[in-house]
C-alpha positions in Angstrom: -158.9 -5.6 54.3 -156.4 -3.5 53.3 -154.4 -2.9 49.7 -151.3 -1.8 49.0 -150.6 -0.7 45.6 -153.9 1.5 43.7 -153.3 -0.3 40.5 -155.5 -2.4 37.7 -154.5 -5.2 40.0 -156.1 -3.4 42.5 -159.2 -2.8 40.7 -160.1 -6.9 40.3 -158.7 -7.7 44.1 -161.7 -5.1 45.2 -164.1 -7.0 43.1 -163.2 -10.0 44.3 -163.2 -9.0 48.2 -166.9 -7.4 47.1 -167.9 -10.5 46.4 -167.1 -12.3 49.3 -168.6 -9.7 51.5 -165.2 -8.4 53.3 -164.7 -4.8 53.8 -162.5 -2.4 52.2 -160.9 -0.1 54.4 -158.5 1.2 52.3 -155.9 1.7 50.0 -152.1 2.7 50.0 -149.8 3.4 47.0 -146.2 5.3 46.9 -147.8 7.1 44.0 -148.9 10.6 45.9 -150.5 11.8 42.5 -153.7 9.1 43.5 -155.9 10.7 44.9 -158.5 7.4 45.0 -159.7 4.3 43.9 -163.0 3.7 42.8 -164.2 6.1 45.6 -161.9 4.5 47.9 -159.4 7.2 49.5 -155.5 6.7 49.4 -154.2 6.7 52.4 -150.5 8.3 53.1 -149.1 6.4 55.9 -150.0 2.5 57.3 -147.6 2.4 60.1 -150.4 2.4 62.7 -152.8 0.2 60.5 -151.2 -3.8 61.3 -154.4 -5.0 62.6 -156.3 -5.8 59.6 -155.2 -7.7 56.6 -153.7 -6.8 54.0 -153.1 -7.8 50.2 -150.4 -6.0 47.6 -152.5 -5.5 45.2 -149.5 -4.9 42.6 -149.6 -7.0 39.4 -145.3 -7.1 39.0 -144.0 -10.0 40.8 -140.6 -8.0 41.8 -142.9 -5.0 43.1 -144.9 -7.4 45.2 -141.6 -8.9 46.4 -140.0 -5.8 47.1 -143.2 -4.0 48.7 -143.1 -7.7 50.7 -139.9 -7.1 52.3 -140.2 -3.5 53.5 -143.9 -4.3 55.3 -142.4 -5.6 58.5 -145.3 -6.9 60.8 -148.1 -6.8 59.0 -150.7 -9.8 58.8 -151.6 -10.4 55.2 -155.2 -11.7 54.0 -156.1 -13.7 50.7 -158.4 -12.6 48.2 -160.5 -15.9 46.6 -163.5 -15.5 44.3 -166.6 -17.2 45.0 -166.4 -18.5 41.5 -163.0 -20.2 41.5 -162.8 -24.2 42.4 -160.4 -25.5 45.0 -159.6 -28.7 46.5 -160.0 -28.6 49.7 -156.3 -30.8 49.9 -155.2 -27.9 48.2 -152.9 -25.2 50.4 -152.7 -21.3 49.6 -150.3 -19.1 51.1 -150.5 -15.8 52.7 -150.8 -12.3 50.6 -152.5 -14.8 47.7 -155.3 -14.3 45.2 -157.5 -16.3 43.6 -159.6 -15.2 40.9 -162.7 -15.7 39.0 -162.7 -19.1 37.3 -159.7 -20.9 38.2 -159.2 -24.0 39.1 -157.1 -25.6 41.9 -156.7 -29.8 42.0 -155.9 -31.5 44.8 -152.5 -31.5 46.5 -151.1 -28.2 45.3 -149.6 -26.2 47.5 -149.2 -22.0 46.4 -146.8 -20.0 48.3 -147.3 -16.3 49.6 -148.0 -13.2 47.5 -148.9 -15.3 44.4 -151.4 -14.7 42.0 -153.5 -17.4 40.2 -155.4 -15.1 37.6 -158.8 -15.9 35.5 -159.6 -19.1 34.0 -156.2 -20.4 35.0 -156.1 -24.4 35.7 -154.0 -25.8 38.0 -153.6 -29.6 38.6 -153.1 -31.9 40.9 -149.5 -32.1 43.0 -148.3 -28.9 41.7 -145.6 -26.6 43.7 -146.2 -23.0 43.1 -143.4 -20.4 45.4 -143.6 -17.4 45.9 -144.3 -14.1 43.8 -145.4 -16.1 41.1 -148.3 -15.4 38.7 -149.9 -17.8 36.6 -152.0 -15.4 34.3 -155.6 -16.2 32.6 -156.1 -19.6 31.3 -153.0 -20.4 31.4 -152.7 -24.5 32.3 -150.3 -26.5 34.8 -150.6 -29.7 34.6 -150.3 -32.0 37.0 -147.3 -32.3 39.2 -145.8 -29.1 37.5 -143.2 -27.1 39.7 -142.7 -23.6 39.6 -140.5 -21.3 41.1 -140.0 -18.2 42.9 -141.0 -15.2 41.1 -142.1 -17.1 37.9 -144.3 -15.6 35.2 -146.3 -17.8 33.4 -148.1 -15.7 31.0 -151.8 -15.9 29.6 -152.6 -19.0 27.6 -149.6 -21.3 28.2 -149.6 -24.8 29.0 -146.9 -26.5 31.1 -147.2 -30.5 30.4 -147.2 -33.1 33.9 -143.4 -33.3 35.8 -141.7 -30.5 34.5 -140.1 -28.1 37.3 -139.5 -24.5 35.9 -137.1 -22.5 38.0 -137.5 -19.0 39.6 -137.9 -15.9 37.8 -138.2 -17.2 34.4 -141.0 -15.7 31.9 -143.1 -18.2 30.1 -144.4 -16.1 26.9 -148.5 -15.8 26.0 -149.4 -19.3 24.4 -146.1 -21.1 25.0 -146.4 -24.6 25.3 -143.5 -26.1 28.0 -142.6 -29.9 27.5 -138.9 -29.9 29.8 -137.6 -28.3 32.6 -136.6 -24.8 32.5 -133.6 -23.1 34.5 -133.7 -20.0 36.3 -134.3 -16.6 34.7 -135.0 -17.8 31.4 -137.3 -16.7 29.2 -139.1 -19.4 26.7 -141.4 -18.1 23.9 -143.1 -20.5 21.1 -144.8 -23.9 20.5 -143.1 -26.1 21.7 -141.4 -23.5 24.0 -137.6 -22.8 23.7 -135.5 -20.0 25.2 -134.9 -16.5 23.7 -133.1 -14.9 26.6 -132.3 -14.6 30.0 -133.7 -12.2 32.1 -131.4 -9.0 33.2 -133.6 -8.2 36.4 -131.9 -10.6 38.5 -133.1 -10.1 42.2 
């Protein structure tokens, strides 16, 4: 496997593909001042390098989309930890990682590039698109929808049937009990909206 981006992101993607036995073979970043990662070389150009998988390994879900759209043929792997528990209805999309301690119900489908971080808890029939990141021990309950690009940050809780659009910010420890348009961004408990975001893709 491959990584793109030499970042703490990185760092926790390496663990995980340690743990399942799959080898590293390196690492890219735009960043020409790193030099390595954990002893693994950065390598300059990836032009030539489509046969093996690759993950980006870059925490910012409009990095990953970005980085995404300029990688033109490359096959993308997953990254899931040994330790995380998965239905096996469940489907995860290309470019994904799944780390240590989460937990995927049946029916739910993840999209490509996203990122279902430690301890998170994901229920039955929920949608999750692309570029989104559900961050440690946060909790979607059942049937929950999220879209593209979504943040849902460490510790909130999204109650059953709500559909949260793309791009939104859900703050640390917010608790989400109705729908939620695009680009907002909902602190508090129960959550309401402060803002909207400005980083419109």
């Amino acid at each position: 496997m491959y990584l793109y981006g030499a970042s703490g992101h990185a760092k926790v993607i390496l663990d995980i593909l340690r743990d399942q036995g799959i080898s590293i073979h390196g690492l890219f970043d735009d960043d020409t001042s790193i030099q390595e990662l954990q002893g693994i070389q950065i390598i300059k150009s990836f032009y030539k390098l489509l046969e093996i998988p690759l993950i980006i390994s870059i925490g910012d879900n409009r990095q990953r989309k970005r980085v995404a759209e300029k990688l033109i043929d490359v096959q993308f792997g997953n990254a899931v930890h040994s330790s995380a528990i998965i239905s096996k209805t469940a489907t995860i999309g290309f470019g994904s990682v799944i780390m240590q301690g989460s937990v995927i119900q049946a029916e739910v489908v993840i999209g490509n590039h996203a990122i279902i971080n430690t301890g998170a808890s994901v229920d039955h029939d929920c949608i999750i698109d692309d570029f989104v990141s559900i961050s440690p021990h946060a909790t979607l309950c059942g049937s929950v929808k999220i879209g593209e690009g979504t943040h849902v940050c460490a510790g909130a809780v999204i109650i059953p049937n709500i559909e949260v659009g793309k791009w939104c910010t859900i703050g640390a420890g917010a608790v989400v009990i109705r729908d939620v348009p695009d680009y907002a961004v909902l602190t508090g408990v129960p959550a309401k909206i402060i803002k909207y975001s400005s980083l419109i893709m």
